[in-house]
Backbone as CSV, one residue per row, in Angstrom:
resi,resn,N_x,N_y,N_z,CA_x,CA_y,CA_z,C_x,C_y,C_z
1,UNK,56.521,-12.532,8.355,55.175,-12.025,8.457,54.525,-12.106,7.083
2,UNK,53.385,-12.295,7.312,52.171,-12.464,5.748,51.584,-11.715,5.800
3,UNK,50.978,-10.524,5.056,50.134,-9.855,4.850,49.314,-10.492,3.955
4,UNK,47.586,-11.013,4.485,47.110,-11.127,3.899,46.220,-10.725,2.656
5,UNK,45.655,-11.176,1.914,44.170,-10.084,0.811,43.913,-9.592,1.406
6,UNK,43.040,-10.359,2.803,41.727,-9.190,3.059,42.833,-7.751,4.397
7,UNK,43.514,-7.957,4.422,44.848,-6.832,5.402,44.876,-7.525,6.498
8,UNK,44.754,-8.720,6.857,45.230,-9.315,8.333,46.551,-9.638,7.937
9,UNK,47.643,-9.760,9.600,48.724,-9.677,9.436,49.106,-11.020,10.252
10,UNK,49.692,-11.980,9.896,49.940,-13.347,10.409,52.094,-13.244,10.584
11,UNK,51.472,-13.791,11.484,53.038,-14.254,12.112,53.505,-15.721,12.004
12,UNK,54.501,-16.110,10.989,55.071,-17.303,10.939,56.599,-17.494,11.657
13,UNK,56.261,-18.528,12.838,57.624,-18.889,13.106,58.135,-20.157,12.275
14,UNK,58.451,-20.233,11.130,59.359,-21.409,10.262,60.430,-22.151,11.031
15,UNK,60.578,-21.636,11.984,61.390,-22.539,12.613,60.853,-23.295,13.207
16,UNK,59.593,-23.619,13.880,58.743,-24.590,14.646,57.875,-24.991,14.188
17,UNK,58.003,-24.868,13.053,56.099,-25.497,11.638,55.951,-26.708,12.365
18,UNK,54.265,-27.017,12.452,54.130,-28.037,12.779,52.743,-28.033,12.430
19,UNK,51.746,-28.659,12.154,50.140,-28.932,12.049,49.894,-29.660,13.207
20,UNK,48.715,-29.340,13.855,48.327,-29.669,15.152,46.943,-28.694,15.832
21,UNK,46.804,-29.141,16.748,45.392,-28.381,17.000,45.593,-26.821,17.566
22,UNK,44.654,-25.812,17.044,44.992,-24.357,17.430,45.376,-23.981,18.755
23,UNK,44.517,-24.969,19.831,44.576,-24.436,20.845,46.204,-24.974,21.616
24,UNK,46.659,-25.697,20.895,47.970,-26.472,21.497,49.394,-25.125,21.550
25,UNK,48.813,-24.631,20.187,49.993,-23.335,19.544,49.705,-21.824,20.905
26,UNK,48.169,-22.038,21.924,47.805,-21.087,22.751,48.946,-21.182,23.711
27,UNK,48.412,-22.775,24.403,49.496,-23.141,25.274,50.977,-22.863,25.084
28,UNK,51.638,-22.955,24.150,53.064,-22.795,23.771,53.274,-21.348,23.842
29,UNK,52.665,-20.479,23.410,52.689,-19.425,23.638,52.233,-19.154,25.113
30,UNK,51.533,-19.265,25.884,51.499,-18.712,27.360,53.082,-19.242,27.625
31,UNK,53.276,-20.638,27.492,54.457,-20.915,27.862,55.488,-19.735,28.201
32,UNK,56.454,-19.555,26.598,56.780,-18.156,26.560,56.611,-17.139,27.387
33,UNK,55.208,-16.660,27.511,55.106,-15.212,27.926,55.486,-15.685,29.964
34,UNK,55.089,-17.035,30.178,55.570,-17.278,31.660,57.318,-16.993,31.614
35,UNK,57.981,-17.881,30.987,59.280,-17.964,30.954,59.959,-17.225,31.188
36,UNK,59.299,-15.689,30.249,59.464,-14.284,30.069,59.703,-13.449,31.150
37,UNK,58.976,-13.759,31.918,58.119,-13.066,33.470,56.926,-12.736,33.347
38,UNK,56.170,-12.727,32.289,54.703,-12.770,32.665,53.753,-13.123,33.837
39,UNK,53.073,-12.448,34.758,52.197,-12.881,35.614,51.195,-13.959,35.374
40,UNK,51.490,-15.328,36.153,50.861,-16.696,35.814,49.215,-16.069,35.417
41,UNK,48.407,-15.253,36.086,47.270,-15.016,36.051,47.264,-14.255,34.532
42,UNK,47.873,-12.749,34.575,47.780,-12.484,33.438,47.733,-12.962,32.379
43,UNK,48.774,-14.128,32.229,48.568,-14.848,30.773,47.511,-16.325,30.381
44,UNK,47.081,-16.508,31.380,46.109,-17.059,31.801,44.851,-16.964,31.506
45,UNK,44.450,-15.232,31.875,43.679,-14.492,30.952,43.557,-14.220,29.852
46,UNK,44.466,-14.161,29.124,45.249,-13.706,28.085,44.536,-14.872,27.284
47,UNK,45.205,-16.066,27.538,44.819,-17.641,26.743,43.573,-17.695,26.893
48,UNK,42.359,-16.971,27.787,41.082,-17.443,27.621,40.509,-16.678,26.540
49,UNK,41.122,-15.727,25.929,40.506,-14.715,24.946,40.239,-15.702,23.698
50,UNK,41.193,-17.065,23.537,40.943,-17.080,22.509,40.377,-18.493,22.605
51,UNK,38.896,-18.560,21.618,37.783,-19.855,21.413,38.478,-21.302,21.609
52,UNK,39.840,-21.041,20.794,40.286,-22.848,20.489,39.916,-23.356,21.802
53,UNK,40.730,-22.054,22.583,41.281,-22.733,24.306,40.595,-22.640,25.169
54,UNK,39.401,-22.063,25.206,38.177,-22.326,25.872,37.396,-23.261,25.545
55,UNK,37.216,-23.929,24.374,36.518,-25.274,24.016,37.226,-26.385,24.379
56,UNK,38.649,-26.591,24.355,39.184,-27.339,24.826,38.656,-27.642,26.165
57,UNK,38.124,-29.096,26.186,38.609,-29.095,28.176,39.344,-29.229,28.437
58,UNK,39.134,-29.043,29.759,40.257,-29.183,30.795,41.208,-30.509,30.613
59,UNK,40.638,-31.402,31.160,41.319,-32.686,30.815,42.451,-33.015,29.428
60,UNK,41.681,-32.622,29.024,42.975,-32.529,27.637,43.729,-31.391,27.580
61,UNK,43.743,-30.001,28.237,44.426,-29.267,28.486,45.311,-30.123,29.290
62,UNK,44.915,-30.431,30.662,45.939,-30.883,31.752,46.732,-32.218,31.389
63,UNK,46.386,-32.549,30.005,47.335,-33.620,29.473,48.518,-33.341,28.778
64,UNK,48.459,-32.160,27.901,49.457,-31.586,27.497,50.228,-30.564,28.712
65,UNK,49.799,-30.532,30.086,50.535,-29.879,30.757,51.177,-31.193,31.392
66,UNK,50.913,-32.240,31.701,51.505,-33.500,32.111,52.825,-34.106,31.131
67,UNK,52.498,-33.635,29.961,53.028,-34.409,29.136,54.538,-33.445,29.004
68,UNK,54.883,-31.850,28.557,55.404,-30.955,29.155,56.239,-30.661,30.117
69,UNK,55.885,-31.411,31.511,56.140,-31.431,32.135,56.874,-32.729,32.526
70,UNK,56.659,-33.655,32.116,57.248,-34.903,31.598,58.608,-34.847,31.002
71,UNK,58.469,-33.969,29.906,59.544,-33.144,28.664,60.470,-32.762,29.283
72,UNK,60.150,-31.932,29.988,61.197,-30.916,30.674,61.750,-31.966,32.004
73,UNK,61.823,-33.253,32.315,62.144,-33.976,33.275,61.642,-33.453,34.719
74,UNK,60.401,-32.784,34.841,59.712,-32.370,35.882,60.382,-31.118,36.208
75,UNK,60.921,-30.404,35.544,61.254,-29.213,35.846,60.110,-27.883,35.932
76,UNK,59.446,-27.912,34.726,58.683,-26.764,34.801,56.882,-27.533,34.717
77,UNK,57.188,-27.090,36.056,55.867,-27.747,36.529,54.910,-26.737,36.481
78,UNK,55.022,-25.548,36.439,54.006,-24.708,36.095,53.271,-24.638,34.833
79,UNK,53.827,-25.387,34.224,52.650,-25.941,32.783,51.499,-26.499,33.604
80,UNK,51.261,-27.236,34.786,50.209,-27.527,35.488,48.938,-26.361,35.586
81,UNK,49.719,-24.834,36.413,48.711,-23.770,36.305,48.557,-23.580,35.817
82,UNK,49.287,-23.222,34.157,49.241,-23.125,33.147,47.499,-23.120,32.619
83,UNK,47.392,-24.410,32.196,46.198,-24.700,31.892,44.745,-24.410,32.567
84,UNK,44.737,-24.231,33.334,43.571,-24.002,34.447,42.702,-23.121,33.878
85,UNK,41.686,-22.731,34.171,40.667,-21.601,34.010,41.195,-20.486,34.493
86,UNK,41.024,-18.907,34.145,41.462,-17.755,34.403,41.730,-17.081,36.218
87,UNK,42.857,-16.628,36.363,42.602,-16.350,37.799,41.321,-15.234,37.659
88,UNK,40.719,-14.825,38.685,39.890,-13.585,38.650,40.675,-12.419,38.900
89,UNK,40.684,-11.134,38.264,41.354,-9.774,38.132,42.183,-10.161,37.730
C-alpha cells in the first residue's frame, strides 16, 4: 500500500504490474469478485461506478471478454456477462 501527499491510499499488487488501459484493471477485478461469489449483477454495478469503464464501449469491452474466454479454453464464459451494462437493482 502507498500512502499518498495529498492522504489517498493506493493499492499495489507487484505481483501483476502491468501498464495498460484503466478500464482493463476494472474488468480483472469484477473478474475476482465473480470467482469469489459475488452476485453477477452486483459487481456489474459495482464496475459501472467507475468512468474508465463506462467510456469504454461495449465492443471493446466484449473483446476482452472473448479474448478471456479464449484464455481460459472456454471455460469461464461468464466474462461474456461480465461486460454488459448494469443489471437494474
Amino acid at each position: 500500500m502507498i500512502i499518498r501527499a495529498d492522504g489517498r491510499l493506493s493499492v499495489v499488487d507487484w505481483g501483476q504490474v502491468a501498464l495498460g488501459p484503466r478500464w482493463v484493471e476494472v474488468g480483472y477485478l469484477g473478474a475476482v469478485l465473480l470467482r469469489e461469489g459475488h452476485n453477477l449483477g452486483e459487481v456489474r454495478r459495482w464496475m459501472w461506478r467507475f468512468p474508465e469503464w463506462r467510456r469504454t464501449p461495449l465492443a471493446v469491452r466484449r473483446t476482452l471478454a472473448d479474448a478471456m474466454v479464449g484464455h481460459t479454453g472456454g471455460r469461464d464464459t461468464w466474462w461474456i456477462g461480465l461486460v454488459d451494462t448494469p443489471i437494474a437493482g
